[in-house]
N, C-alpha and C positions, 0 to 999 in steps of 0.2 A: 353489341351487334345491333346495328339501324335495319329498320325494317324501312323499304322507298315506296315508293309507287309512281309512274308514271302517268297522268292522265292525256287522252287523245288528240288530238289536234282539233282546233273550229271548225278544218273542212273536212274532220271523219266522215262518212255517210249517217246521218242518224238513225241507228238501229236498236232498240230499246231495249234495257234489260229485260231479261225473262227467264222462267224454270224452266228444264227440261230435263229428260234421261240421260245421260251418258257414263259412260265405262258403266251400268250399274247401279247407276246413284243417281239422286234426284240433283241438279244442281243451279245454282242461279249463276246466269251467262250476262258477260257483262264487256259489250265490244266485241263479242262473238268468241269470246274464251270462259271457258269457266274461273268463277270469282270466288274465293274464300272471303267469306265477312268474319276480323277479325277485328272486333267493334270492342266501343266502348258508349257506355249510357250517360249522361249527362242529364245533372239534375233537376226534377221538375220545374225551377223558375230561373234556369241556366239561361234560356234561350229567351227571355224574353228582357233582354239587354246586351248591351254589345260585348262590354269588356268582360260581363262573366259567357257570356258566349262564346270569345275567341279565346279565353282564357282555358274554357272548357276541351275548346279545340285543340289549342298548344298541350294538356294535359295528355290527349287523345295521343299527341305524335310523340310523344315524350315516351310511351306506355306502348311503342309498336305498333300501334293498332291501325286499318288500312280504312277502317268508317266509322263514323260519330253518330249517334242517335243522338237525335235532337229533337226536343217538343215544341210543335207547333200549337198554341191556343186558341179555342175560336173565341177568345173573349178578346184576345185582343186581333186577331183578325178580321173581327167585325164591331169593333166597339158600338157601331151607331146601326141600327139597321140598315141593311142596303149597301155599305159602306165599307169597304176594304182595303187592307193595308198589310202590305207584303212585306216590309222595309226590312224586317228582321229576318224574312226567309231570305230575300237579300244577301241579308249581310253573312246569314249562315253560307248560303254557295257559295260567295265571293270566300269568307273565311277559309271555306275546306279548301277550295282551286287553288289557295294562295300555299296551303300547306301539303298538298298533294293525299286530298282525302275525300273521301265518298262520306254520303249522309242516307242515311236511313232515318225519314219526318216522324216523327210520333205524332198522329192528328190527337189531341185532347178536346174532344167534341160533346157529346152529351153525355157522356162517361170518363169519371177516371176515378181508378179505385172504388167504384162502387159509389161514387155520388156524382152530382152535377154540379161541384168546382168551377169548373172551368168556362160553364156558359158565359155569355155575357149579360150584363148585367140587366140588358133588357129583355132576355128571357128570363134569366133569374124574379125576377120581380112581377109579370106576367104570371101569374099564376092560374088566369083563365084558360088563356092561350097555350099554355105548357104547365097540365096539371101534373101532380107529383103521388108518386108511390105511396102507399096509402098500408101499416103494415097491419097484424091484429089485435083488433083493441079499438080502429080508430085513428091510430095516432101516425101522422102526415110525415116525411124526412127530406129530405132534400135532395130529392132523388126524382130527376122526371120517371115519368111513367114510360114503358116503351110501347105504350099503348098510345102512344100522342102523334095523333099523324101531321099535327102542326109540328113538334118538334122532329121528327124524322126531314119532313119537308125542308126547314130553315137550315137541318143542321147538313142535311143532302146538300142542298144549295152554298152553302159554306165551302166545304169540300171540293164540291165540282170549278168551286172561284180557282183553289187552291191548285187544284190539279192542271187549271188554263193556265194559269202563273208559270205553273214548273215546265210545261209545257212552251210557251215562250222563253221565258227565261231558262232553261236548261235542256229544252231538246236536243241540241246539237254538242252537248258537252258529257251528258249522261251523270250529273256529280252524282244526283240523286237516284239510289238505285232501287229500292224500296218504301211503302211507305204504310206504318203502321194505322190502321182504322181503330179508334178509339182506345182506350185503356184498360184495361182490369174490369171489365161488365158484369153488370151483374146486383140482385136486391140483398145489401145486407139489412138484419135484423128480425128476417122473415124469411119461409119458403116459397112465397110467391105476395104478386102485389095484390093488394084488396081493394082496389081504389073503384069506384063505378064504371069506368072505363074496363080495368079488368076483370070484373066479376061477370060484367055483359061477356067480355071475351072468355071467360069461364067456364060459360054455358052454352058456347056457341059449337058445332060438330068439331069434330079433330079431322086435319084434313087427310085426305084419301093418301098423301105421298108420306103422311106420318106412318101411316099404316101398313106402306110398304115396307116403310124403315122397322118396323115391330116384326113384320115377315122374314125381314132379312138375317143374314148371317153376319151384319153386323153388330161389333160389342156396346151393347147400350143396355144401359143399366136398369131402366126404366121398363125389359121389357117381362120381367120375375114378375112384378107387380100386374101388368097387364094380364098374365096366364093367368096369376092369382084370383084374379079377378072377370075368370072365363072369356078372353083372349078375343072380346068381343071386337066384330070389323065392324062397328059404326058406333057414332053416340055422342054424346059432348064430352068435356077435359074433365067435366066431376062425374059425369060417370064409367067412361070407361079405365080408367085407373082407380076406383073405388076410394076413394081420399088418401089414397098411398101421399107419404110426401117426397116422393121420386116421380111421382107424377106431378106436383107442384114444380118441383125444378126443371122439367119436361118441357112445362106448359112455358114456364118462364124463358128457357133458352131456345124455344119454338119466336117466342117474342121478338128477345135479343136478336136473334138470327135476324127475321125477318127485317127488323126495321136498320143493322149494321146494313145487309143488304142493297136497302135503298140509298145510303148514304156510300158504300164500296161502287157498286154500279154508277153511280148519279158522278163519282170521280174520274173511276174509269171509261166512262165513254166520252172523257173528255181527255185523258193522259192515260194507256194503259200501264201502269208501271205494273210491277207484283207488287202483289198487297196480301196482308193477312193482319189478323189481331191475336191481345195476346190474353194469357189467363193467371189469374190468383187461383192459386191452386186446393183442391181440400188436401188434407192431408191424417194419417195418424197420430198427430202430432197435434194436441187440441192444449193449449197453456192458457189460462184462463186472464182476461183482461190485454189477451196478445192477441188479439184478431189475426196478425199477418200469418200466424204460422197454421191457419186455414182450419182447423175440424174436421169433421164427418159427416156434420147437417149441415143443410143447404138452408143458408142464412145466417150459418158462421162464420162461411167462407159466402164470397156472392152467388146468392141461388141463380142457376141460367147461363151465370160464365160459362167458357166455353170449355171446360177440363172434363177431361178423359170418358168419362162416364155420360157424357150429353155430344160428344165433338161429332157422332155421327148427323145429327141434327143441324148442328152448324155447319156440316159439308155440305147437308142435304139445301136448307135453307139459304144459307148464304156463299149461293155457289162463286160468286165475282173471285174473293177472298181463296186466295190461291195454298192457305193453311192457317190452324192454327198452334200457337208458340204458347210454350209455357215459361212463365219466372220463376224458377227453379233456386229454391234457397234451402230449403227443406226436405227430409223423406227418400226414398229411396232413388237418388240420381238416376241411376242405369235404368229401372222401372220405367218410369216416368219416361227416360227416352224413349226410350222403347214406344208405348202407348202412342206419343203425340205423332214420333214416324210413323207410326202405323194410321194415325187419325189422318195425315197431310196422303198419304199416297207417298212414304217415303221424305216427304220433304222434313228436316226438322229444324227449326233456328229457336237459339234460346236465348233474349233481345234481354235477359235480368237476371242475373246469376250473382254468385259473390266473385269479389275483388280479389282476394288470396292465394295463397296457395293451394288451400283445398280448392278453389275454386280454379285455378293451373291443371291440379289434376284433374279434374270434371270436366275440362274441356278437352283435355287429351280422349277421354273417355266418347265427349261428345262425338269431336272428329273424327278420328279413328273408329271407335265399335261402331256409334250409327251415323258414321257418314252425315254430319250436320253440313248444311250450308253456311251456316255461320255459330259463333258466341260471344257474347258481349256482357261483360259486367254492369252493375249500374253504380252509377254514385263516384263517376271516374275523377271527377274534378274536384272532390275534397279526401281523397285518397293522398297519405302518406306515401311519398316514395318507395319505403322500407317495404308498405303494404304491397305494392303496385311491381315490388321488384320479379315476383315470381310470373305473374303474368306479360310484364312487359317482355322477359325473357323468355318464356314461351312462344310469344309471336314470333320473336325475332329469329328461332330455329323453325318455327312452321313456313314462315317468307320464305325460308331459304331451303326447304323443301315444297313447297304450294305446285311448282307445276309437275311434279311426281306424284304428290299427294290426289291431285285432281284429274291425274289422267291414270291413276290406277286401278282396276278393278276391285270392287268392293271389296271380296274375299280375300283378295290379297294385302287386305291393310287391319292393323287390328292397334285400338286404343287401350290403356289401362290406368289405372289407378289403385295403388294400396296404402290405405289410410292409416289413424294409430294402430288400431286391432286387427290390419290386414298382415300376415304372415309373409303368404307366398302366392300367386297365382299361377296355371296354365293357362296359357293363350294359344289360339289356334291362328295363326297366319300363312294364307295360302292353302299349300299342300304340310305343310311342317310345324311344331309345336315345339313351348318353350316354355321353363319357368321361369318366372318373373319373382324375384325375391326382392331383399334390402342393402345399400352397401352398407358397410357394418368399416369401421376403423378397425387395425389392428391390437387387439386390448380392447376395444370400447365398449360399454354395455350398450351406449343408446345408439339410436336412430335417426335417420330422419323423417319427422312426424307424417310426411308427403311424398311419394316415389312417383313418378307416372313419366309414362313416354306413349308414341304411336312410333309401330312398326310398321312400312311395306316393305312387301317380297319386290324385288326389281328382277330377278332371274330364278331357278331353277333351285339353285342353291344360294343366292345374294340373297342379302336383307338389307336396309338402312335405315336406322334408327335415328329420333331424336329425343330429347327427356333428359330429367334428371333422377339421382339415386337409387338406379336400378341393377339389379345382377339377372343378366339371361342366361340360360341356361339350357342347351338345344338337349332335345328326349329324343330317344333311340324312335327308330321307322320302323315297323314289320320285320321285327328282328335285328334288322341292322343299327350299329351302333353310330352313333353323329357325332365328329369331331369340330372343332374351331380351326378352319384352313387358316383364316386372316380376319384380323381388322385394323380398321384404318380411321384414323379421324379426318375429320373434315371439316371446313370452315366455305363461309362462305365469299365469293368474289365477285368481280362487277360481272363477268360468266355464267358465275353460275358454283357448283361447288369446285373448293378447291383442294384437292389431297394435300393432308400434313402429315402427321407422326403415324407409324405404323406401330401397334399398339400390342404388342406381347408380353410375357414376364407377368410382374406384378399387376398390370396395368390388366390382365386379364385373368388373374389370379392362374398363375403357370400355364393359360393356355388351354384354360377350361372353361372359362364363362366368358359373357359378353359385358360387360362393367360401363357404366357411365355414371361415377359421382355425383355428387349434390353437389349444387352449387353451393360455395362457403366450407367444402369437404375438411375435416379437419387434416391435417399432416400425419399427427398421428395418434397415437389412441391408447399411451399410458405405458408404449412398449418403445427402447430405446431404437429398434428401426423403423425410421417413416412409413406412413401408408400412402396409398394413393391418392394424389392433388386430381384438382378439377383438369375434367379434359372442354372440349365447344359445345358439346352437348348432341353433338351431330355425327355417327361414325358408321362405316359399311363393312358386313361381318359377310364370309364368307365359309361356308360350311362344306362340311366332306364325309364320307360314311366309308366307314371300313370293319 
């Protein structure tokens, strides 16, 4: 199953993508409809060439996906000072128009991953001009300071080039519907920078609207430390946090904030697209010599990024920046969504996740339970097909439910996922509950390692599911007992969906659950009568109480 997309005519009226509320949900509108980002990542030096850039692209349509992240660099956007060069954002628009795909820009600007890579190399080598993070001990990294109001400046001014570009060049087309501000921010190897620039900032007052954020009943981690330390309304960054080092990573994403800020603003008030950046996450999960899988100190993971325990500061600070997005590879999935929606005001998009199938089911998870605006894998363009199969086939059931999924009300839509050690879950959709088990072959001991679907309610007693490898299983109401009236499979058509096989017998196990196979299901499972073959992945169940 092809997942399409149609883009707008030259003489739409230009009306720019943007987030808002509807049915309940936070969602990105795009042409004046809501828009699922069902993306895919493209790797760090994909886009700065043609043929792994459109190559990237072709991967992108191959894989379902309806928008391609793509990295834009300011080193090669401004190789020379002053001096600007689009040709690759270019060829990226042109690329996606040609294949019927939206792009989300990744700016790679004074940050990516916790260094500064990506400058050009006449900031790189200016080291007056754009001093650098300075950790303890002394010892200097390659890392500007975000205490550099020359580099906030240049790299502002960058940006705002970028933003009049897309603004010419794709006002009246919309490819581009988002676009990410910087990378991964944030100082590893330390909890905050030492450089003389921030030590001055060190000792300077904490300002009046932090103070508010300490007051508030927002979740910030930062503010145990402050009470600890007699909950004081005024003073500078070393003394009113008592050298906690939560108050170091405070100070630092007080930084961050501040100078993404000038550089989110300085674009936007030249193109407003939505914009947000994204975060390297801490985590539980501390393996030693593996930096990505993040820590618990701030400097294992980038001190100041903008994850969970500081995001209130980054709303506060850098208001332009319409959220921020976590790269989710690690740790508790559902958590974590949880958190970031709660950090955006509901909005959640998760711009780096994995390719697989766990990563299939994480996004049914995504969609479904928190109502994400989009998710996107990264690393799409050297993904194995075999890899890429579970997610390409995922999109291609959420296409073909997208404009149900997007005009449903929240409560009525419910995501899941049961991974190797997951049994069984209840889900609550709507007014009504289900459990969500394994399909099991007849005879078979194993499983499949990955089950996950999203359900909506569409009526009173309808459902319509898409997913693979699951057994539903409707729970008794207030005493009354819930049977299986019907289900019906469904595919999709140039329409819209199309009724096929009506699915009883074995195919619901007599009539009592709601069954949708694994894809590759086996026939059968050691016993000489078949089990149940794969159905589209898409069916509406129809429930009765007696």
């Amino acid at each position: 199953m092809r997942s399409t997309m149609t883009l707008p005519s030259l003489d739409t009226a230009p009306v720019l993508p943007r987030i808002e509320s509807v049915h309940g949900r936070r969602q990105l509108i795009v042409d004046e409809r809501p828009f699922l980002i069902l993306g895919g990542e493209l790797h760090n030096s994909s886009g700065s060439e043609t043929t792994a850039l459109l190559d990237g692209l072709d991967r992108a349509v191959l894989m379902n996906a309806n928008t391609a992240l793509v990295p834009v660099t300011w080193e090669l956007v401004e190789p020379v000072e002053g001096t600007f060069d689009f040709s690759l954002v270019e060829e990226a628009l042109n690329g996606a128009r040609e294949r019927g795909l939206r792009l989300i820009l990744l700016w790679f600007g004074t940050w990516k991953n916790g260094r500064s890579s990506y400058v050009p190399s006449w900031v790189k080598s200016d080291l007056k001009r754009f001093p650098r993070a300075v950790l303890r001990g002394g010892r200097s990294t390659e890392h500007i300071s975000p205490f550099s109001d020359e580099a906030a400046n240049r790299d502002a001014e960058a940006f705002a080039r970028l933003m009049d570009f897309l603004a010419s060049a794709d006002g009246t087309r919309r490819t581009v519907v988002m676009v990410q501000v910087e990378n991964e921010v944030g100082l590893l190897g330390d909890s905050r920078d030492r450089s003389n620039l921030a030590e001055q900032a060190f000792e300077e007052s904490v300002p009046e609207r932090f103070f508010e954020l300490l007051a508030s009943e927002s979740p910030l981690a930062v503010r145990s430390a402050w009470e600890a330390n007699g909950s004081l309304a005024s003073g500078t960054w070393s003394t009113v946090f008592g050298g906690d080092i939560r108050g170091d990573e405070a100070f630092m994403a007080h930084a961050y904030a501040s100078f993404v800020e000038r550089v989110a603003a300085a674009g936007s008030a030249r193109y407003p697209l939505p914009l947000f950046t994204n975060a390297w996450l801490d985590s539980e999960i501390d393996v030693p010599g593996f930096t990505v899988t993040g820590g618990q100190r701030p400097g294992t993971y980038p001190s100041g990024g903008p994850i969970a325990a500081v995001a209130p500061v980054w709303r506060t600070f850098a208001p332009t920046l319409d959220l921020v997005a976590p790269d989710i590879y690690v740790g508790d999935f559902d958590l974590i969504c949880g958190r970031f929606s709660e950090a955006s005001d509901g909005a959640l998009l998760i711009p780096e996740m994995r390719r697989d199938q766990l990563g299939a089911g994480q996004m049914s998870v995504a969609l479904g339970a928190h109502a994400a605006l989009g998710v996107s894998p990264f690393g799409i363009d050297s993904g194995e097909a075999s890899e890429l199969d579970a997610v390409a086939d995922l999109y291609a059931l959420i296409a073909a439910v997208a404009d149900r999924l997007t005009v449903a009300d929240r409560r009525s839509v419910q995501g899941f996922h049961l991974g190797d050690t997951d049994e069984s879950q209840v889900l609550s959709v709507g007014n009504r509950r289900f459990r969500a088990g394994k399909v099991r072959s007849w005879g078979a001991k194993d499983v499949a390692p990955h089950t996950y679907g999203i359900i909506i309610q569409t009526g009173p007693l309808e459902f319509l599911a898409i997913g693979r490898g699951f057994v539903l299983e409707p729970l008794d109401e207030d005493g009354r007992q819930v049977g299986i009236l019907s289900v019906d499979e469904l595919t999709r058509g140039e329409r819209g969906l199309v009724p096929g096989r009506r699915l009883n017998g074995d195919e619901t196990l007599s009539g009592s659950a709601w069954v949708h196979p694994s894809q590759g299901h086996a026939a059968a499972g050691g016993l000489p009568i078949p089990s149940v073959g794969e159905n589209s992945g898409i069916t509406m169940c129809k429930l009765y109480e007696f």
